[in-house]
Structure formats: C-alpha cells, structure tokens
C-alpha positions in Angstrom: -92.0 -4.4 -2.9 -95.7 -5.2 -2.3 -97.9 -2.9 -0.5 -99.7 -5.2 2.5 -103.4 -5.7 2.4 -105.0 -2.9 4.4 -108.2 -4.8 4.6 -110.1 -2.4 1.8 -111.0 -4.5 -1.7 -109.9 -3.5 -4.5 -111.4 -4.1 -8.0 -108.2 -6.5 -8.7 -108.8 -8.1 -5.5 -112.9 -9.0 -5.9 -113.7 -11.9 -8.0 -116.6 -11.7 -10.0 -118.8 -14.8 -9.7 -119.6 -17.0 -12.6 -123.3 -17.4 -11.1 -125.2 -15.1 -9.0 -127.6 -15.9 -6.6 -131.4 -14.5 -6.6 -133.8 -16.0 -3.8 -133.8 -19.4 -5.3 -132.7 -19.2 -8.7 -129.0 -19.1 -10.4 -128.2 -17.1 -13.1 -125.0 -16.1 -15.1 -123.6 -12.8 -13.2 -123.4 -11.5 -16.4 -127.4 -11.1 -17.0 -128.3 -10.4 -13.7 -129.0 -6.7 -12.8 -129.5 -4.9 -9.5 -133.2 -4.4 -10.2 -134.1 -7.3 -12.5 -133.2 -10.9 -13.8 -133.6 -11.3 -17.4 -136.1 -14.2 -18.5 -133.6 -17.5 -18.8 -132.7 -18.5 -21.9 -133.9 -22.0 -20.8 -137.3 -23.3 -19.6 -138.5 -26.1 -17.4 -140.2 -28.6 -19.2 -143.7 -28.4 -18.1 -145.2 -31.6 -20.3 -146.5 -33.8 -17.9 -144.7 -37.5 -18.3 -147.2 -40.5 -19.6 -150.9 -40.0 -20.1 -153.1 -37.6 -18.3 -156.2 -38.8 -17.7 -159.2 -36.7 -18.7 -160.8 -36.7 -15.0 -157.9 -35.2 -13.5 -159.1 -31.6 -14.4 -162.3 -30.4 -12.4 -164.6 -28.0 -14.8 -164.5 -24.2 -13.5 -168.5 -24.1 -13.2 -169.2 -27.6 -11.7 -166.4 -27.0 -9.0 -168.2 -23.3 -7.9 -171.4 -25.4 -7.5 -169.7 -27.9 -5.1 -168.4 -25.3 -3.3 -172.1 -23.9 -3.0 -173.0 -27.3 -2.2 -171.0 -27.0 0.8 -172.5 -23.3 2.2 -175.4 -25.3 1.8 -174.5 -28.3 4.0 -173.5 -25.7 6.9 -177.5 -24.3 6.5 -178.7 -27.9 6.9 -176.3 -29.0 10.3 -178.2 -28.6 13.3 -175.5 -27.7 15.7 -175.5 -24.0 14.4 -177.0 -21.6 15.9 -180.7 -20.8 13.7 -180.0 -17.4 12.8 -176.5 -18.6 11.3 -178.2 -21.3 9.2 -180.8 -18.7 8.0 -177.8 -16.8 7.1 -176.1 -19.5 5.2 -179.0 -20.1 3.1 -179.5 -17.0 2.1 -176.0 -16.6 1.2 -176.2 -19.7 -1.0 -179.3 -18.1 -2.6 -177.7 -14.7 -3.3 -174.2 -17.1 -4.6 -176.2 -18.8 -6.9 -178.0 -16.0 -8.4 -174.2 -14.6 -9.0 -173.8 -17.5 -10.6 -176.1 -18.1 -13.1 -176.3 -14.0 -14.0 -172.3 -14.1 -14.8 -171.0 -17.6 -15.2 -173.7 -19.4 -17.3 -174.4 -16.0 -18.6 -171.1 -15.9 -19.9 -171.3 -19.8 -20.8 -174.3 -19.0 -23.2 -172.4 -16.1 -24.7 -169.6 -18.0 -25.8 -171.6 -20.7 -27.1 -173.9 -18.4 -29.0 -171.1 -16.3 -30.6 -169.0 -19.7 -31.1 -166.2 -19.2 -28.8 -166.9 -22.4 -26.9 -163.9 -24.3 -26.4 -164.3 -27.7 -24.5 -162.8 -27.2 -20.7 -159.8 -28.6 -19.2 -161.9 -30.9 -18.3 -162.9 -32.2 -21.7 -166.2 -31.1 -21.4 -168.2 -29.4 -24.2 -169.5 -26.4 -23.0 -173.2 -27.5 -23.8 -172.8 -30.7 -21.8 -171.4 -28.4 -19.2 -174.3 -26.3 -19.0 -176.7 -29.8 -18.8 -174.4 -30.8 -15.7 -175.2 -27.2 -14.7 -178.9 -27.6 -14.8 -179.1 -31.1 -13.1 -176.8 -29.9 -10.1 -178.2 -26.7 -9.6 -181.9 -28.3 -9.7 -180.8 -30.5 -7.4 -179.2 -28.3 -4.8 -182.3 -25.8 -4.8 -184.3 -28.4 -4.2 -182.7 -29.5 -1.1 -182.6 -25.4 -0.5 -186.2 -25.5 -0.4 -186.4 -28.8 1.6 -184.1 -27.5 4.3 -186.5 -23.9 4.7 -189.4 -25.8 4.7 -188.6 -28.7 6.7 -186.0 -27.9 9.1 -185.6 -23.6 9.3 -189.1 -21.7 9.1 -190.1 -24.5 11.8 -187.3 -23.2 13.8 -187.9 -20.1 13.9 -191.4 -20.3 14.2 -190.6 -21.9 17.7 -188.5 -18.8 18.0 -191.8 -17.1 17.2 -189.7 -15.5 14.3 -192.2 -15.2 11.8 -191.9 -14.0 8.0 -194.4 -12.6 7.0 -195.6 -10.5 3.4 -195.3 -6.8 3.3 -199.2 -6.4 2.3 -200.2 -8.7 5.7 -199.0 -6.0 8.0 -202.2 -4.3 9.5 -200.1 -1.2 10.1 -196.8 0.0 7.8 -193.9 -0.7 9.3 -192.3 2.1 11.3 -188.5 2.2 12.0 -189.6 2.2 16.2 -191.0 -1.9 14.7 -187.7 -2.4 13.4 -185.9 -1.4 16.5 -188.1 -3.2 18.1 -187.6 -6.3 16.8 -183.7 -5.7 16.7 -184.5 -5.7 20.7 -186.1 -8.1 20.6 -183.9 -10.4 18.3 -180.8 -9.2 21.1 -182.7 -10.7 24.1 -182.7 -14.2 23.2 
C-alpha cells in the first residue's frame, strides 16, 4: 500500500540537478555552493584568432592627451557661454599639469630604474615620452592661441579684466570680492 502524495517533497522525491544555474553560468551542482561558485576547471580561450595588428592598441598616455585635446576643443567653440570656456581652459591647464607631475613622472621613473616595458601598443617608452612632448607642445600652444586670440578679448568686452596682484592701487578687500561676485551675477 502506497501512501498518496500529500503535496510536501521529500528528499526521495527531489532530484538533484546534474547542472545548476548561477546568473548566466552552468556549473556541476556538485561544486556549486550557496554562497560561492568555485573557479571552473575550464577557461575560455582568450587568444585572439589570426594576427593582431600593432595599431589596434591605443598607448595609455597618448589616449589621456586626446582626451585633453578634447576639454580643449569645448574652450575654443564659440557657442559656450565665456565664463564656461574660461572654465574649460583652466581645467585643461590644471589636467595637464596632473599629467605630467604623475604619468610622465612615473614614465621617467620606470625608464630610469629599467622597468620600461614597451606598451600594448608596441611603443618604447622613450618614443612614448617623444610623442608626449610633440602633442603636448602642440596642444599648449593652441591653449595659448585660444587665450590670447579668442578669450581675454572676450572678456575684455565683458570688461573682465585680469589683472597682477602688485597692479592693484589698493589690497584687495573681501567687500571687492563680493563685489565683483555681484557684479559677475548681473550680467
């Protein structure tokens, strides 16, 4: 005589899966844990198939600098407002200071204690510090073209003017600088 199901399962009555199932990935039931998958015994091949060629990997330092090059390009468009492409180049300054005080720093270290591995790239690390130099020439030259050229005229117009700390005929007083924040909230 067999007892009917009373709808409750029973350890005879569960079958234990070959495979469980953990967000995307199998694994045997039997290595799987509440709390944890074990590492697979297996691995994905991750060789890429056929040649790679050597300008498919963008160097580390050359790709910050075009990114630079690009807080730069938002100084130099005309359809933002002044203050906000005053802002932008001094943000480009400040990043580029960053960079050359801890990247290149750290570039030079390497190379002088003879750590220097090539990059993904396949650059040297000296040829990447002469790609360095001629792009970050370049782009503070067109920082200093876009000031003189296109933003201190501006605000001039603006009558913003910079001037040096010894040119003031008076010290500047913290009722100037609210002054000026006033000022600088009127137009």
């Amino acid at each position: 005589m067999n007892p009917e199901p009373s709808g409750t399962a029973t350890s005879q009555d569960v079958a234990v899966p070959v495979r469980a199932r953990f967000g995307s990935s199998e694994v045997p039931a039997a290595r799987a844990t509440q709390d944890r998958i074990d590492i697979p015994e297996f691995a994905p091949n991750l060789e890429p198939e056929g040649d790679i060629r050597p300008d498919r990997f963008l160097d580390r330092e050359l790709s910050w600098l075009a990114f630079n090059a690009r807080v730069l390009e938002l100084a130099e468009d005309p359809t933002l407002h002044l203050l906000e492409r005053v802002s932008f180049l001094s943000i480009f300054a400040s990043n580029l200071d960053e960079f050359f005080m801890v990247r290149v720093a750290g570039l030079k270290r390497r190379i002088a204690t003879g750590l220097a591995v090539p990059s993904p790239a396949g650059l040297s690390p000296v040829e990447v510090l002469e790609r360095i130099s001629e792009e970050a020439h370049r782009l503070q030259q067109r920082h200093a073209e876009v000031f003189a050229e296109q933003i201190r005229p501006a605000l001039a117009y603006e009558h913003i003017h910079i001037m040096q700390w010894g040119s003031w005929t008076t010290p500047p007083s913290s009722n100037s600088a609210s002054c000026s924040r006033k000022r600088s909230s009127l137009s």
